[in-house]
C-alpha positions in Angstrom: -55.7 70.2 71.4 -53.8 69.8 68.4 -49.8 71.0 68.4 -48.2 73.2 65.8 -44.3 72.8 64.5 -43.5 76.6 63.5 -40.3 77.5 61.6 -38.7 79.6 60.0 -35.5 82.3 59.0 -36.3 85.1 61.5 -34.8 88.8 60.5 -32.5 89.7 63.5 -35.0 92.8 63.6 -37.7 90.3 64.7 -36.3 86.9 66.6 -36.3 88.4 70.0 -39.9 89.5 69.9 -40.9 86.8 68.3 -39.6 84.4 70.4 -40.4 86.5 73.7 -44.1 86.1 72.4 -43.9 82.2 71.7 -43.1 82.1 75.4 -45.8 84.6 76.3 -48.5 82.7 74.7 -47.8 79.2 75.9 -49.7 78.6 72.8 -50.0 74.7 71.3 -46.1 74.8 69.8 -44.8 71.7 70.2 -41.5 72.2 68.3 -39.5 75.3 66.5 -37.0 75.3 64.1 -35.4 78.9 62.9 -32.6 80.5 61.3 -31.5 83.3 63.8 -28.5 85.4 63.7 -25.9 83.4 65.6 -25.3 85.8 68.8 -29.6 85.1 68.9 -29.0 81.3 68.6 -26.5 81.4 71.4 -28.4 83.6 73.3 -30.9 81.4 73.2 -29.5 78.1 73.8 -26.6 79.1 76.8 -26.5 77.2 79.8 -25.8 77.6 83.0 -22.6 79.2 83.5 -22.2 80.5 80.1 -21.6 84.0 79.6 -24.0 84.3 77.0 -27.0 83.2 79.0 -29.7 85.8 79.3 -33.3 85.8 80.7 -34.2 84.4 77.4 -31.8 81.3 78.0 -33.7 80.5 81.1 -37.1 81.3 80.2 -36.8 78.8 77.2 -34.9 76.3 79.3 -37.8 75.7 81.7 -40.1 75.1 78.9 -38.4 73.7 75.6 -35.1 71.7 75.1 -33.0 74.0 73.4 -30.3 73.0 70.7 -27.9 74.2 68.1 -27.7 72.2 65.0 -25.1 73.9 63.0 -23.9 77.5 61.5 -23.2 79.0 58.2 -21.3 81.5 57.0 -22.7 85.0 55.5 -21.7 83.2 51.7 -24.3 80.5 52.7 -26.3 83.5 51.4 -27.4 85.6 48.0 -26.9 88.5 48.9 -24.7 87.7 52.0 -25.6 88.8 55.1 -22.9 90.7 57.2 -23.6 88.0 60.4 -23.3 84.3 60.3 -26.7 82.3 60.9 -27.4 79.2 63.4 -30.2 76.3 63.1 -31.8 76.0 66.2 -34.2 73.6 67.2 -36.9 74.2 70.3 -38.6 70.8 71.8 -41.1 71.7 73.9 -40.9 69.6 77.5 -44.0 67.2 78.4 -43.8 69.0 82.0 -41.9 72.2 82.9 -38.4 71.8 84.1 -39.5 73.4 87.0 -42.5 75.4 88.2 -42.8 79.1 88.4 -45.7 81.0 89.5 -45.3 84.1 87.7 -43.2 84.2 84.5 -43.4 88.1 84.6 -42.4 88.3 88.1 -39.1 85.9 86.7 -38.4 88.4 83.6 -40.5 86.3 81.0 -41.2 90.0 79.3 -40.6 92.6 81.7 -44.4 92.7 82.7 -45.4 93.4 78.5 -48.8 92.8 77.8 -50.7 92.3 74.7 -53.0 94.8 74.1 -56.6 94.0 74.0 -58.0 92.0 71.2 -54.6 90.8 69.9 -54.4 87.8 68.3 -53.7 85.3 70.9 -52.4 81.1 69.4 -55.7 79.4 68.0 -57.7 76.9 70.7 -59.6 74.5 69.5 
């Protein structure tokens, strides 16, 4: 199967479901790259022992290597924003970094399911 490279500026209105569903699908991404509010982008890419590390953080962990490239500031922007931005980079792991049974059981998206018929990553 073929791997996709996604990326994008996500909306703060839309990064965290987004990104929740990237790790729902398990779909063929192979590599991310976004613009996300910067509270999102360290969200994201806490480790252990930060204060900012959320189910998210760990979710992601297990699956990608996570890593912020840099920030800008709000007049990196026309118009500015009213939040600074961070470049964050997701490299998905050959093998997890370590199993889990059930993702939902672990908080992966507090048990959401998609409804039926909705679109689910291409297979080939």
């Amino acid at each position: 199967m073929d791997t996709l490279k996604v990326a994008g500026n996500l909306p703060y209105s839309i990064s965290s479901p987004f990104l929740f569903k990237l790790l729902d699908e398990q779909g063929p991404v192979s590599r991310g790259v976004f613009l996300l509010q910067k509270e999102m982008a360290e969200r994201v890419a806490a480790g252990p022992g930060s204060k900012k590390r959320a189910p998210l953080s760990i979710l992601f962990e297990l699956d990608f290597r996570v890593r912020i490239h840099f920030t800008l500031p709000p007049g990196a922007f026309s118009p500015p924003p009213r939040v600074h931005s961070a470049l964050v980079s997701l490299d998905k792991r050959e093998v997890p970094l370590f199993a889990v049974e059930d993702r939902r059981a672990s908080g992966g998206s507090s048990g959401r399911r998609s409804p039926s018929g909705a679109k689910r990553w291409p297979t080939t």
